[in-house]
C-alpha positions as a Markdown table, in Angstrom:
| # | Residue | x | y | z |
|---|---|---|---|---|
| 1 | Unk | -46.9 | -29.8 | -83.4 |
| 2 | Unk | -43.7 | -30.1 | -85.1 |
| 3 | Unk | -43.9 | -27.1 | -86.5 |
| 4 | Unk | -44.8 | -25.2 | -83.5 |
| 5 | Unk | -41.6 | -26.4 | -82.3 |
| 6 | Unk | -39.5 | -25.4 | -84.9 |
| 7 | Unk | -41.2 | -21.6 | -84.6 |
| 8 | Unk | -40.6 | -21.9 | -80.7 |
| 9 | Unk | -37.2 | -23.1 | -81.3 |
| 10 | Unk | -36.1 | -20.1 | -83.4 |
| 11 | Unk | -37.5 | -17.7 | -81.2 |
| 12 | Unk | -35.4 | -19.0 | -78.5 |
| 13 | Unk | -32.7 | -18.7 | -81.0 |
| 14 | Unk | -33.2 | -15.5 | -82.3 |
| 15 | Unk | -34.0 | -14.0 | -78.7 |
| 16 | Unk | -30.6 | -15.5 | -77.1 |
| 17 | Unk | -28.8 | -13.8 | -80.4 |
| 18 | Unk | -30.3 | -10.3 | -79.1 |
| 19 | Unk | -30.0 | -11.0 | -75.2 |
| 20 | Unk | -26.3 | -12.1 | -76.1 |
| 21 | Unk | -25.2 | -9.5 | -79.3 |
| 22 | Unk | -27.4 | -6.7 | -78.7 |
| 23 | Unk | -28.4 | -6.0 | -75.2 |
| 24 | Unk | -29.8 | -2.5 | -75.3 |
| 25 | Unk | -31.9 | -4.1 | -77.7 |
| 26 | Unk | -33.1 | -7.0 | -76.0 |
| 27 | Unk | -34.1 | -4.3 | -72.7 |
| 28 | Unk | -36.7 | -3.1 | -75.2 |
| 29 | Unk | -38.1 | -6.5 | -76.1 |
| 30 | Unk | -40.5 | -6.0 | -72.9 |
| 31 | Unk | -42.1 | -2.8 | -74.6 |
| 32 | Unk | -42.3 | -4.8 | -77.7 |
| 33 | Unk | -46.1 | -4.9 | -78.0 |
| 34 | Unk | -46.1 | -8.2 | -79.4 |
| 35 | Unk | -45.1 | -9.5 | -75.8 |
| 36 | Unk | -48.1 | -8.2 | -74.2 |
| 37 | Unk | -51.2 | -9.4 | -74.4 |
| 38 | Unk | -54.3 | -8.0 | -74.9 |
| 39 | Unk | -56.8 | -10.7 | -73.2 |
| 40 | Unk | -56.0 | -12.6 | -69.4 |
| 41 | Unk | -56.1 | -15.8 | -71.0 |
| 42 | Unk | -54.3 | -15.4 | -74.8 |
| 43 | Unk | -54.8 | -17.8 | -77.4 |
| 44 | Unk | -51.1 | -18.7 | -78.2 |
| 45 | Unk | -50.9 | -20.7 | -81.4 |
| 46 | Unk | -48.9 | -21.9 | -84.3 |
| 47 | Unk | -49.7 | -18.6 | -86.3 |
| 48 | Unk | -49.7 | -16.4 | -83.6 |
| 49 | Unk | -46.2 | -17.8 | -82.1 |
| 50 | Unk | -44.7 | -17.2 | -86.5 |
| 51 | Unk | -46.4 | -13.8 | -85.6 |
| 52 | Unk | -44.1 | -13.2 | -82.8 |
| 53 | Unk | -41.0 | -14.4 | -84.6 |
| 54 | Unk | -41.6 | -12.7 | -87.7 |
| 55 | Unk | -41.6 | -9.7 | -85.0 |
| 56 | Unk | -38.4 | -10.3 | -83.8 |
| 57 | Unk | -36.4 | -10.5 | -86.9 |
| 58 | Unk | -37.9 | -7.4 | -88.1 |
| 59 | Unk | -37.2 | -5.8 | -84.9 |
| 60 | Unk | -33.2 | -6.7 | -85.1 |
| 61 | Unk | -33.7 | -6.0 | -88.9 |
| 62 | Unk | -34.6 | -2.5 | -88.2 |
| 63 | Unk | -32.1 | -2.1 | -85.4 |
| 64 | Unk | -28.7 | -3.2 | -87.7 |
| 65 | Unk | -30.5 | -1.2 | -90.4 |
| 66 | Unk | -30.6 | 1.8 | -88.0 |
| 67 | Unk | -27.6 | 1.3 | -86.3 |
| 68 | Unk | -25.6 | 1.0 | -89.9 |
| 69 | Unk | -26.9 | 3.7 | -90.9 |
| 70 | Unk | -25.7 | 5.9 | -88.4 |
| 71 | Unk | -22.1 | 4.8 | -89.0 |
């Protein structure tokens, strides 16, 4: 459970670091794929939650990877 935390905790993290540095990014986060389930009633576990965030960072990875590239 305690790691489940940590993973929840970091997504908060990371997602508040987008909302907050990188807005035009963050508007995209509810296209991200990730976000949407595929059943009614999702499964949301410990892996599938490290899923999410490993998501997210590659996300703003490839955005500041993008963006430096075009300056």
């Amino acid at each position: 459970m305690k790691k489940l935390h940590k993973i929840l905790n970091e997504i908060t993290e990371l997602t508040t670091l987008i909302e907050t540095d990188y807005p035009e990014l963050y508007r995209s986060l509810d296209e991200n794929p990730m976000t949407l389930p595929i059943s009614q009633h999702p499964h949301m576990d410990k892996e599938v939650m490290q899923e999410y965030l490993e998501s997210l960072k590659q996300l703003l990875y490839h955005y500041l990877d993008e963006h430096n590239t075009n300056n």
